[in-house]
LUMPABA-242489 format. One record per residue: residue in one letter; x, y, z of N, C-alpha, C in turn. Coordinates in pm, whole numbers, plus 50000, padded with zeros to 5 digits. Layout:
REM residues N
AXYZXYZXYZ ...
This chain:
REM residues 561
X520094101017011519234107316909519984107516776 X519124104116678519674103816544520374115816520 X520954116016381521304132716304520094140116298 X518944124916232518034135816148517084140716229 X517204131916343516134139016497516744150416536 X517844148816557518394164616620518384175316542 X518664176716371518034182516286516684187016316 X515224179016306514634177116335513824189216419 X514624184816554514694192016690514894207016692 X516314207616624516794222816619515724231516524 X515374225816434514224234316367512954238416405 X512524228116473511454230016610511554240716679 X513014242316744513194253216843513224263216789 X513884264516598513874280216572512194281916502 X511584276216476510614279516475509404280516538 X509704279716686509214279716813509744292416823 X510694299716847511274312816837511314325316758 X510884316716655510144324516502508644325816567 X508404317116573506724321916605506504332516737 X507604329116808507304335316947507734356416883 X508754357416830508764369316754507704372516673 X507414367716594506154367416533505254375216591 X504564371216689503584376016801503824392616810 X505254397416814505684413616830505914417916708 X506164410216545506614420016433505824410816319 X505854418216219505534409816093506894410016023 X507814413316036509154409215964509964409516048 X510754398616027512114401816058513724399316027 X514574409216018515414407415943516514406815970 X518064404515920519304400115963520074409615862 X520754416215883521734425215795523124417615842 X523854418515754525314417415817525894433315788 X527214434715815528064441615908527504463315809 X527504453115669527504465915558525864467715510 X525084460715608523644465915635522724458115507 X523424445915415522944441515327522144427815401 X520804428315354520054416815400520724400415362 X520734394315529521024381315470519954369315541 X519274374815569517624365515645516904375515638 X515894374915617514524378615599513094368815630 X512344368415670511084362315707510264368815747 X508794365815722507764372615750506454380415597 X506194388915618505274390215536505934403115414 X507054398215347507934404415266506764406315078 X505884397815081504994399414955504384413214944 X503354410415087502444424315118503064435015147 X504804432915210504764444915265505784456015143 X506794446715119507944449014981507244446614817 X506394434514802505784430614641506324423714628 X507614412314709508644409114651509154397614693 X508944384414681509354370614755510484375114847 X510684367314929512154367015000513414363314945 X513544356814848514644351114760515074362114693 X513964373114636514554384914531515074393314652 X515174393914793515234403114900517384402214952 X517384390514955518744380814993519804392514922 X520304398815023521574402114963521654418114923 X519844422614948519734435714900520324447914988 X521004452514957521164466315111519764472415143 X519454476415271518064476115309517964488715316 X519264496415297518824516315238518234517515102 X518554506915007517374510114905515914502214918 X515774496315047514314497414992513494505515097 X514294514515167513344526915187512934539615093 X512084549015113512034560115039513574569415025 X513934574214950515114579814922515414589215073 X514594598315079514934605915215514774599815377 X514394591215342514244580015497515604571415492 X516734571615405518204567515408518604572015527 X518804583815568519804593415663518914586615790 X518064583615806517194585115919517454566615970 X517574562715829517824541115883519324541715923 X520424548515859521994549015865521994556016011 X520944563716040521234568716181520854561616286 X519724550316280519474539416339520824527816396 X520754526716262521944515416247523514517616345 X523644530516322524674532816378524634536416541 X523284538316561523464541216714523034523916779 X522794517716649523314504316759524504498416782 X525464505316683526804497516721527404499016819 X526484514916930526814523417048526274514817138 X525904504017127525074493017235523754497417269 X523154507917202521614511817205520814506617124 X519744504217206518574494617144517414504517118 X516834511416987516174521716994514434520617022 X514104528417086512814527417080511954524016913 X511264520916875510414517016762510394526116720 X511034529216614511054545216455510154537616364 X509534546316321508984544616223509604550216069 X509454538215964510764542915851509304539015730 X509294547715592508504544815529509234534815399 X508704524015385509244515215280508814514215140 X509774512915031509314512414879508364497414850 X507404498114771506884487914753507174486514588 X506944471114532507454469214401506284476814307 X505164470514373503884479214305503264481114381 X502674496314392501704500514492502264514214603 X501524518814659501494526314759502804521814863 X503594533314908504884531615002503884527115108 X504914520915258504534510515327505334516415414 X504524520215547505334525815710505554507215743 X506944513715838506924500615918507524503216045 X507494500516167507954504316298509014498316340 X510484502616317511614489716334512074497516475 X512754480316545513974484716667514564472116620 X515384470916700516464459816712517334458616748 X518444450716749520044448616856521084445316722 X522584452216784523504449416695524454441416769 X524874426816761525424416416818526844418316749 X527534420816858529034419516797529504403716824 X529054394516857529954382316850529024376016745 X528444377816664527494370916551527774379016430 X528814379216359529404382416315529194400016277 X529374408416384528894421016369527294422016312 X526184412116313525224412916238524714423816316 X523204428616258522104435616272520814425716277 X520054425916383518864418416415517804426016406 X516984426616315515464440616340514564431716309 X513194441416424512184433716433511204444116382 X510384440916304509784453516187508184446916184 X507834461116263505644460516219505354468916221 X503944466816120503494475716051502354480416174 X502154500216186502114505016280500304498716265 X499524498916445498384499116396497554512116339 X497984522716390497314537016358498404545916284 X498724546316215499944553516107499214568516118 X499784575616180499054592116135500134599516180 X501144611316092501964616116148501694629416260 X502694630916328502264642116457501894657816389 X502564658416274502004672916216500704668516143 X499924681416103498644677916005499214679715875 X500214682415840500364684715660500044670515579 X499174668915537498814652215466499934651215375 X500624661615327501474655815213503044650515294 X503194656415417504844652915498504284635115554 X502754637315572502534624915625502704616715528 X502354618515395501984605415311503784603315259 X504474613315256505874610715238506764606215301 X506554604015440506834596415538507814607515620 X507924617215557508694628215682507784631215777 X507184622415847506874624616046507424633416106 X507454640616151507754650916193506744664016293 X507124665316373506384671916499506154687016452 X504714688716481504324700316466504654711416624 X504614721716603504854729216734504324724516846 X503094717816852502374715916937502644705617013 X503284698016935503144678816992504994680517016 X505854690616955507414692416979506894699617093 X506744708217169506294712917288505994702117424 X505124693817385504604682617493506174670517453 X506964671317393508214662017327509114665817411 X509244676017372510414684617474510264687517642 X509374689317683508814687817848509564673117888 X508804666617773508874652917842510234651117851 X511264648817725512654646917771513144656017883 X512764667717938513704674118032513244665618130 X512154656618186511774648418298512774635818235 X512674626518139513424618118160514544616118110 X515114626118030516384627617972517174637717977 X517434643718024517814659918081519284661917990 X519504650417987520884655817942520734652417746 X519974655917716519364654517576520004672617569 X519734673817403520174689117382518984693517269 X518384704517358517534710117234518484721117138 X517684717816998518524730516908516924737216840 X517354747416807516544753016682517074758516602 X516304753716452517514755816352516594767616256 X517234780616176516204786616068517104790415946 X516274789715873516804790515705516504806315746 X517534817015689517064830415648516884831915552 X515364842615565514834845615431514324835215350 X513354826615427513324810015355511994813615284 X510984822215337509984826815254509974833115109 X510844842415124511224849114975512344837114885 X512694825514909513574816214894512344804914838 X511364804814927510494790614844509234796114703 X509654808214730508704812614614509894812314477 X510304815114467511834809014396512014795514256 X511214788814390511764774114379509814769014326 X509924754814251509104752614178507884743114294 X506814740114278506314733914419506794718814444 X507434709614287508394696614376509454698514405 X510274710614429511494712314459511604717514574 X510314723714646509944725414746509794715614838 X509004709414791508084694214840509644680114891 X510294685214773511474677114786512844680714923 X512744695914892513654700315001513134698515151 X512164697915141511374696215277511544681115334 X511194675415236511204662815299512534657215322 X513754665415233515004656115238515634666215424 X515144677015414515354683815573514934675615669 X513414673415644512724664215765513884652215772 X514094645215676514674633615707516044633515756 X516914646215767518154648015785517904650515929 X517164661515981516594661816125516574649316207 X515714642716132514714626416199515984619116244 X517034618116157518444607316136519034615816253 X518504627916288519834635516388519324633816526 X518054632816515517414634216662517594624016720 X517284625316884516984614116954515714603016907 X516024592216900515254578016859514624582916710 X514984596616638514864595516512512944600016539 X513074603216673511044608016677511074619216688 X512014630216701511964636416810512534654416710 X512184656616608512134666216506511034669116468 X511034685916486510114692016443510214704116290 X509174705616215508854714616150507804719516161 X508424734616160507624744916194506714759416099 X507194753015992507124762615850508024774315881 X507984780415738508674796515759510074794015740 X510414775715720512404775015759512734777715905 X511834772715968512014769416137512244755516132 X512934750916253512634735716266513494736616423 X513244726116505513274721416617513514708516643 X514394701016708515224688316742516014688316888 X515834673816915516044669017052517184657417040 X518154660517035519264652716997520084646117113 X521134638717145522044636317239523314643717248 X523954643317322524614655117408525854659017266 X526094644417264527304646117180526814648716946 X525974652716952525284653416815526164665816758 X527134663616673527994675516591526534685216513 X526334695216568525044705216524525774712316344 X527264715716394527724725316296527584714216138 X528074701316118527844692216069526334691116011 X525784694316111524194689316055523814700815976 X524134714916043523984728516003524414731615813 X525494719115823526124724315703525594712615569 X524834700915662523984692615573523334703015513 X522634707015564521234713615548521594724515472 X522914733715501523214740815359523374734715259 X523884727015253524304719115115523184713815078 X522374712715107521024704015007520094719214977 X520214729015082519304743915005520214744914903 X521134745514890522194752114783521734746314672 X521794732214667521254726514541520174728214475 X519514729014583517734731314508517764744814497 X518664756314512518764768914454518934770314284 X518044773414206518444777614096519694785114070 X519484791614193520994803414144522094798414201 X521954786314287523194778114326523864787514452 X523354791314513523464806314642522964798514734 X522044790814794521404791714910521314798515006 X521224796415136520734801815255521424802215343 X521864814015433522024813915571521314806215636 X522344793715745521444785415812522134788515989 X521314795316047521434801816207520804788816285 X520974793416401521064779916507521594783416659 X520534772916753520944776716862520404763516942 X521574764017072521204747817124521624751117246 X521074744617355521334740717487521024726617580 X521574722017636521454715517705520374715217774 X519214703517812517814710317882518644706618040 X519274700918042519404704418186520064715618246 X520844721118118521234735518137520514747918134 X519104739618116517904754618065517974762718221 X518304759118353517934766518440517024768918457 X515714760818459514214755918501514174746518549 X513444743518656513064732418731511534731718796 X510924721618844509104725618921508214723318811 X507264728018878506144727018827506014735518646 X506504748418684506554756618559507464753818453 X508174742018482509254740418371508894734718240 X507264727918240507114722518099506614738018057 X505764745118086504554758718034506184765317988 X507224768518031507874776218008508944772117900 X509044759817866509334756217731509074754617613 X507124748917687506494751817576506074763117511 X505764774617629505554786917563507184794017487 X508364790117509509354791517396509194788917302 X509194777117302508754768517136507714775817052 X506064777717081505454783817041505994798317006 X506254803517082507314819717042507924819416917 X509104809816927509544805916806509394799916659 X508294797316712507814785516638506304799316534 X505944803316590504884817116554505654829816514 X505924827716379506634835516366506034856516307 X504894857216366504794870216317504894881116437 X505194877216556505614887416602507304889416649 X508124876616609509724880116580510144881816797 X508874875116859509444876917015510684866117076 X511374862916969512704856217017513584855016884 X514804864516921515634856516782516554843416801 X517214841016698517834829016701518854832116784 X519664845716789520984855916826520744853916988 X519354859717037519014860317175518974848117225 X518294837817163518014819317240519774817217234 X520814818217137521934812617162522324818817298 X522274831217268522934833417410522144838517555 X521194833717577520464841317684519264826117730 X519584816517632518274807317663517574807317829 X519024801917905518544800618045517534811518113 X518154826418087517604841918102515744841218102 X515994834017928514834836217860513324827317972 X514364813517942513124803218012513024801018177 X513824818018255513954817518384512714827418372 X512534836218244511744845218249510294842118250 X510114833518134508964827318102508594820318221 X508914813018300508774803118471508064812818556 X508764825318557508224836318626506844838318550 X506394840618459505404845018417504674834518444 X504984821718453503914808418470503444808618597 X504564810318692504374813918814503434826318854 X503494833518793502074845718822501064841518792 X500614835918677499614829518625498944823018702 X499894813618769498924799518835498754812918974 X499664820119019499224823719183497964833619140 X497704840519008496204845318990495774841418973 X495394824818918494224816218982494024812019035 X494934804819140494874798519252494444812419404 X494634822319378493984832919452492934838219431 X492124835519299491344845719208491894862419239 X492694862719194492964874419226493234886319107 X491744889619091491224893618999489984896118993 X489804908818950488144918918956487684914118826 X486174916618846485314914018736484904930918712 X484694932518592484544950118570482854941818462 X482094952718466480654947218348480594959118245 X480324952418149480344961818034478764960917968 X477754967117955476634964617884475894958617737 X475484951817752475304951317594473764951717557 X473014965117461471774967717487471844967417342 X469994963117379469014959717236469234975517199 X469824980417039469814988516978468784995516965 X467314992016936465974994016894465585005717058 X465444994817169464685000217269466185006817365 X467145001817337468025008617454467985000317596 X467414988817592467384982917710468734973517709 X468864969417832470104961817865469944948017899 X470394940017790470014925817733471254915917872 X472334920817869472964914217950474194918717957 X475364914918003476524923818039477844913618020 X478614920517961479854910417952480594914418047 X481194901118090482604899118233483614902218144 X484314914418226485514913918181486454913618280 X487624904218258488714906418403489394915518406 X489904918818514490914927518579492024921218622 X493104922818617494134915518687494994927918881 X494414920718951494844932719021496844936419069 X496394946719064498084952619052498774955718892 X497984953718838497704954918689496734963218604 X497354973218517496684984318494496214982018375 X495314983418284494614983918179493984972718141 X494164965618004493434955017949494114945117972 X493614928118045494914918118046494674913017928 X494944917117853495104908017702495864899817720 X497484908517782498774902217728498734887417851 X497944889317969497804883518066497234869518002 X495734873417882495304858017874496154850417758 X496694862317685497914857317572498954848317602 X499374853317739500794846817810499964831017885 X498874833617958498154823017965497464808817862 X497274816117753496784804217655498504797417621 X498914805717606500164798317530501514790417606 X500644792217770501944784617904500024772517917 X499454774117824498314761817861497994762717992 X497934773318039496884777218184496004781818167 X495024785618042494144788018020492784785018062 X492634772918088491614767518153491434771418329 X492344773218330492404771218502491984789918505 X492704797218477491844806418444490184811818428 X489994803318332488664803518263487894797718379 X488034788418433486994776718542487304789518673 X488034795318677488094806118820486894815618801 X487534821318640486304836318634484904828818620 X484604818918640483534810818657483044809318717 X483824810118822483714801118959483014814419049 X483764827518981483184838619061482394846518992 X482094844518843480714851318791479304840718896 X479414829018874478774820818955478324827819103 X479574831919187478934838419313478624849019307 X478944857719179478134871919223476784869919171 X476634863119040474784857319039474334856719152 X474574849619223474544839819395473854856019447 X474694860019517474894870819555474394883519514 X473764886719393473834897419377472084897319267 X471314892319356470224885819292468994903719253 X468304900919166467264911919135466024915019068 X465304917319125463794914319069463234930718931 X463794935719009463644950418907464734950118763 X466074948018753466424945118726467084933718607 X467504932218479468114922818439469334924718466 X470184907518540471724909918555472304897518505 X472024898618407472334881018315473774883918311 X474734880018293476034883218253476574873118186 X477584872518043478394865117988479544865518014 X480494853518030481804852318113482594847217919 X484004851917912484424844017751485474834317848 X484954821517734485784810117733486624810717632 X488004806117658488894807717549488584792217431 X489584796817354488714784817214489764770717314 X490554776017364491714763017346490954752817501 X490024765317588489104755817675488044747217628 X487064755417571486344747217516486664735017400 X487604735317363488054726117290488974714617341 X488794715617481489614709517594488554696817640 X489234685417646488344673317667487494675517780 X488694676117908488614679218057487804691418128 X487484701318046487334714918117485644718018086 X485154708218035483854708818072483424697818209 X483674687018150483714680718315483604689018427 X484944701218441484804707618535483604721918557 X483454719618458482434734018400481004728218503 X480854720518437479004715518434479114715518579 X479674707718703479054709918854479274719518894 X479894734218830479724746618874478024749418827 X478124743618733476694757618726475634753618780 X475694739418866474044735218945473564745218997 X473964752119078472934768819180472364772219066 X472624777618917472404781918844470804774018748 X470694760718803470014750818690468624756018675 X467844762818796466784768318749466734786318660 X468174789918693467784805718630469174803718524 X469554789718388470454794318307470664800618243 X469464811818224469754826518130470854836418245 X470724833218339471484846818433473154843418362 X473304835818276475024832318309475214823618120 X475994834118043475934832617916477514830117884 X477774824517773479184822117757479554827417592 X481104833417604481154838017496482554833817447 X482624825717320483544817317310484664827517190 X485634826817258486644836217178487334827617099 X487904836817014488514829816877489964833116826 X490534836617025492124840817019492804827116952 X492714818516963493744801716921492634795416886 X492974788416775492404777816701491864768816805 X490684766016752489954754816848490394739916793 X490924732716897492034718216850491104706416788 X490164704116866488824695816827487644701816839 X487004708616664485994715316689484894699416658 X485124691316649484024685116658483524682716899 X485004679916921484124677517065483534692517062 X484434703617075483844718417088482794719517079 X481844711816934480734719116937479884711316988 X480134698317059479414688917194479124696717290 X480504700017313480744710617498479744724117467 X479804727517336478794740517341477354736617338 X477164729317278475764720417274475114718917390 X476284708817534476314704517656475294719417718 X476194727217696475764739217757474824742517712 X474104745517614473044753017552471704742517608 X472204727017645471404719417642470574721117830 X471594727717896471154731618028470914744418010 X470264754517904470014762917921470954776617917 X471924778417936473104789017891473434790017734 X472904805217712473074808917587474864808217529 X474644804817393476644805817370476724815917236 X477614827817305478044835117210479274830817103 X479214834917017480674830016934481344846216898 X482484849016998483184859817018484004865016841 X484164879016863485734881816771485134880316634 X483924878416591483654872116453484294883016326 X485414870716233485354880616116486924881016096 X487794881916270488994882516262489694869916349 X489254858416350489774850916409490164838516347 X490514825816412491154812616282490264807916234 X489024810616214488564801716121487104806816159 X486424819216148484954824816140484484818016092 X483914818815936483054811815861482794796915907 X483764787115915483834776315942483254774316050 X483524780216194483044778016305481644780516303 X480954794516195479724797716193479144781416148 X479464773716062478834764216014479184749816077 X480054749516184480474734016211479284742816383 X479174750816423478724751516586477524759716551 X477004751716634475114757816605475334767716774 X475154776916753475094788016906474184797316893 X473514808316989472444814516964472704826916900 X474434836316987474674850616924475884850216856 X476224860416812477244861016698477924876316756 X479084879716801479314892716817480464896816726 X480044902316622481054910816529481984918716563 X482764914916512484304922716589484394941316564 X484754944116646484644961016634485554964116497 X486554955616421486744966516358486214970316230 X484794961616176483914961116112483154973616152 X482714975816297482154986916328482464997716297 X483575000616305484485011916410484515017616241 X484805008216118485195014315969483885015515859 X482595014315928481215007015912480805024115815 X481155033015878480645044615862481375049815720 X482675048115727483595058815604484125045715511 X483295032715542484265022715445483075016115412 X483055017115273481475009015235481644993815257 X482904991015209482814975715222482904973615345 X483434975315409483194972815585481424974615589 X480584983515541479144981615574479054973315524 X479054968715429478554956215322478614942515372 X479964939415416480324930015532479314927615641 X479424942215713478784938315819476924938715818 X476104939015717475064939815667474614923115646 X476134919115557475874907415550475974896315588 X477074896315728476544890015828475724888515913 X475184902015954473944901416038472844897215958 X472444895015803471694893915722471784877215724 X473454865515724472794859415737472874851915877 X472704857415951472674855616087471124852116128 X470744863516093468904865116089468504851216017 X468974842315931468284834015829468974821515925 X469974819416007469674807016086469614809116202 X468674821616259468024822616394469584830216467 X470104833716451471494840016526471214851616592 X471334854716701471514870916689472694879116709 X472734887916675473674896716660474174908416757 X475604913716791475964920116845477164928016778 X476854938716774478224949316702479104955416852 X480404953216821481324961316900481814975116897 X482664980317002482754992516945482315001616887 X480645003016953479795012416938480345025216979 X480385033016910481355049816963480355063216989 X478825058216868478015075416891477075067416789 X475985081016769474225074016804474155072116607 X475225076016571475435074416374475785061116369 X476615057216466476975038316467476105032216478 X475415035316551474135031316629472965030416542 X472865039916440471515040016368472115031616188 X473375030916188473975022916084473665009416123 X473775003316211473434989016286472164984716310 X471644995316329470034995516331469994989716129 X469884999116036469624997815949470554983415912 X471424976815942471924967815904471414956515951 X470354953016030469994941716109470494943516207 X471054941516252471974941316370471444943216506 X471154933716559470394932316714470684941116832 X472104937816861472614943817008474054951216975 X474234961917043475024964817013476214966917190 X477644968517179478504972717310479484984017267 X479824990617363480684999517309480325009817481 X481595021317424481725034017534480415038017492 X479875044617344478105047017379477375043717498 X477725030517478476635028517594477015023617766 X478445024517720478645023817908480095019817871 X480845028217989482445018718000482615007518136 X483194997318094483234988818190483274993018320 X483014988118439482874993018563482134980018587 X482644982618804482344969418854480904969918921 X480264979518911478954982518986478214985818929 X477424973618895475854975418805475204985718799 X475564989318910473745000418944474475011818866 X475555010318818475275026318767474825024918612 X474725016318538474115013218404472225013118475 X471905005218616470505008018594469865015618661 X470775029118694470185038018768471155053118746 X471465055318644472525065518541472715077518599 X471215084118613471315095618717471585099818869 X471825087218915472185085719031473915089719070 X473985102419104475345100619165475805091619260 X476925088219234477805077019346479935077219305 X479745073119430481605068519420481635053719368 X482465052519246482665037619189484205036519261 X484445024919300485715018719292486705017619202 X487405022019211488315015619131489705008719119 X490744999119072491494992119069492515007319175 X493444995419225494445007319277493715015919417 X492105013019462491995016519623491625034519552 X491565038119427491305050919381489385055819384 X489345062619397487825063319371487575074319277 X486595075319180486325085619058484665086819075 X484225099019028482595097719067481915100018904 X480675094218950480475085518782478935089318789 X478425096418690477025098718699476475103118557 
């Protein structure tokens, strides 16, 4: 074979090899040892503005965004460790136009002259894991509590020996009011990106607002180092040149001392703890030193959870809720009991929404409002009852699926069995939500929209979910009498409640002055001690004068007439 055939030949093969890469990246590039481009190919016009010839020679930390530096240098260097990283996403400068995500991995070849090999495409769905549009469009990616929660589970299954930290600025609230809104905007993003460069595969950092943040790093990651990055860049963006106490706490997840089934609910409900910062139920002081304690504690609580649904083990108590006007009894709300458990389970469905057992919950007290309908049938009588779905169920892809073949017994009488959708946690997708409520209304089950007034997002939900009742939160009621604007409020929701067919229910009815204030306000139905305290035996709401022994929790009996 000639020179110029084998020439020829060899070019064939690399561009047989070019094309075959091709197929997985739209660029790809060659750094040598000090990270300066010395091959480039691919779609460098659209993606840089910029031929490949002006590219030759450029160091490839300036043509990212300034704070996506720490995060490529942290790439780079964990390949010289013989790691090949999963696909990061790094946001790139363009000559003209809008910055440019691109998804790089690649290999660092020590017998080719120490080069760098990356294979770089542009993502098909670019959307970062938090909702802040402005961290997204800046390219600080970065995990919101929610999606760092399902992040962190996952590494303790396949990486155990990964190290979670959580890091907090003190006093970062009274600290960003301070500071001007791009110096804000700026400190944030140069944090995110110092995080991103620290974490594992550079995905795996969260922000949490408030000067929280959360990271999943490798065993050997110097924290105090990173700790003291992160002072040094608050310091600067301090006018007064002071910055911030920066606290911190880390463990090993295989050192968390969790294992089973409960070990993701009980991390994630940490995170959330931490991560929610107005009730202060974990400090940074306590996670350093007690983590294992903490998430042996939380396991236990997951563990109760699932054995009270998987037992139903748990009373239904009925509370009345009557047409104001005539005094009759429209239908009755389910309320649970937890048995061996004394008073209200608030803290029970609190600890439940936030270990994401919520549903399993919800589909139980379902499962047994369902058989006492069954069961507990009446011709003299109305015994319609409403069961509450939490927001984070109904907003759950899966948990209607399971809903709908419960209620067949039910398909000819769907008024006996009403649902009342609470507004403890943000509903995640209120567009499916207001399908699944629809679903339901469409077989006949009326849907209340619980809590109105004090929950994440009233107004909004009044106008994205078409439902039949509306129940106003008691403490509109309860201040209805000695607080004008509290009447005014509540006048004018039931006012426009009435104008798109809604009806109405006031809480925390107390005496017959509440009662005739609600009347005069519109106000349809009202619940409260007025008119009955919860209890598990109907008949004594439809037969009052009747002495009898009620049951009660604890094997106690009290007589009720």
């Amino acid at each position: 074979m000639s020179l110029e055939n084998t020439i020829k030949s060899l070019k064939h093969e690399r561009d047989r090899f070019l094309t075959f890469a091709f197929c997985r990246a739209d660029l790809l590039i060659e750094l040598s040892e000090n990270h300066k481009i010395v091959f480039i190919s691919g779609a460098t016009q659209s993606i840089f503005g910029l031929p490949i010839e002006k590219l030759i020679d450029v160091p490839l930390s300036e043509l990212v965004l300034p704070h996506e530096a720490p995060v490529l240098e942290n790439i780079l260097a964990g390949m010289v460790n013989g790691t090949r990283p999963e696909p990061i996403e790094l946001i790139f400068k363009k000559e003209e136009g809008a910055p440019r995500p691109l998804s790089i991995t690649g290999y660092f070849v020590q017998d080719l002259e120490r080069h760098y090999f990356l294979s770089c495409k542009t993502p098909s769905n670019i959307k970062a894991t938090s909702s802040n549009p402005d961290r997204a469009a800046s390219g600080g990616i970065v995990h919101d509590r929610i999606s760092f929660g399902e992040a962190v589970t996952e590494h303790l299954i396949n990486h155990p020996e990964d190290k979670l930290t959580f890091i907090e600025l003190e006093s970062y609230d009274e600290f960003a009011k301070e500071l001007k809104k791009e110096t804000q905007q700026e400190l944030s993003e140069t944090i995110n990106s110092y995080l991103r460069a620290s974490s594992t595969e550079a995905n795996s950092a969260a922000s949490f607002g408030n000067g929280k943040y959360g990271i999943i790093s490798r065993p050997d990651l110097d924290i105090e180092k990173l700790s003291d990055e992160i002072s040094r860049q608050v310091k600067a963006a301090d006018p007064k040149g002071i910055g911030l106490k920066v606290e911190k706490a880390s463990i090993a997840l295989a050192d968390s001392g969790i294992s089973g089934g409960n070990a993701a609910q009980a991390l994630s409900f940490m995170i959330q703890q931490f991560a929610q910062d107005q009730n202060q139920a974990f400090s940074l002081e306590e996670l350093a030193h007690s983590l294992p304690e903490i998430l042996a504690r939380i396991q236990k609580t997951a563990h109760r959870i699932k054995s009270v649904i998987d037992g139903a083990d748990f009373m239904m108590v009925f509370q009345p809720i009557v047409d104001i006007k005539t005094r009759d009894i429209h239908h009755y709300e389910v309320l649970a009991r937890i048995n061996g458990e004394t008073g209200s389970p608030q803290e029970f469905i609190k600890s439940a929404e936030d270990l994401n057992l919520i549903k399993g919950f919800d589909l139980a007290l379902c499962r047994k409002a369902i058989n006492w309908i069954e069961n507990n049938p009446s011709k003299k009588y109305n015994r319609s009852i409403a069961v509450n779905l939490s927001a984070a169920s109904i907003g759950d892809k899966d948990f209607l699926s399971q809903l709908i073949p419960m209620l067949i017994p039910l398909k000819n009488t769907p008024d006996s069995l009403l649902f009342e959708i609470t507004e403890s946690t943000k509903i995640p997708d209120p567009e499916h939500a207001n399908s699944a409520i629809q679903a339901l209304r469409k077989l006949g089950h009326k849907v209340c929209l619980d809590d109105f007034g004090v929950g994440e997002a009233s107004l909004q939900y009044l106008r994205q979910f078409q439902v039949d009742i509306l129940k106003i939160d008691g403490s509109y009621v309860r201040d209805a009498l000695g607080d004008e604007t509290s009447a005014h409020i509540l006048k004018s929701i039931a006012d426009l409640c009435k104008k798109l067919n809604i009806y109405t229910v006031a809480e925390m009815v107390e005496d017959e002055e509440t009662t005739q204030l609600l009347i005069d306000s519109n106000v349809d139905y009202g619940q409260g001690y007025y008119f009955g305290r919860p209890c598990n035996d109907v008949t004594v709401f439809e037969e009052p004068q009747k002495p009898r022994m009620v049951v009660r929790r604890g094997e106690n009996t009290e007589s009720w007439s």
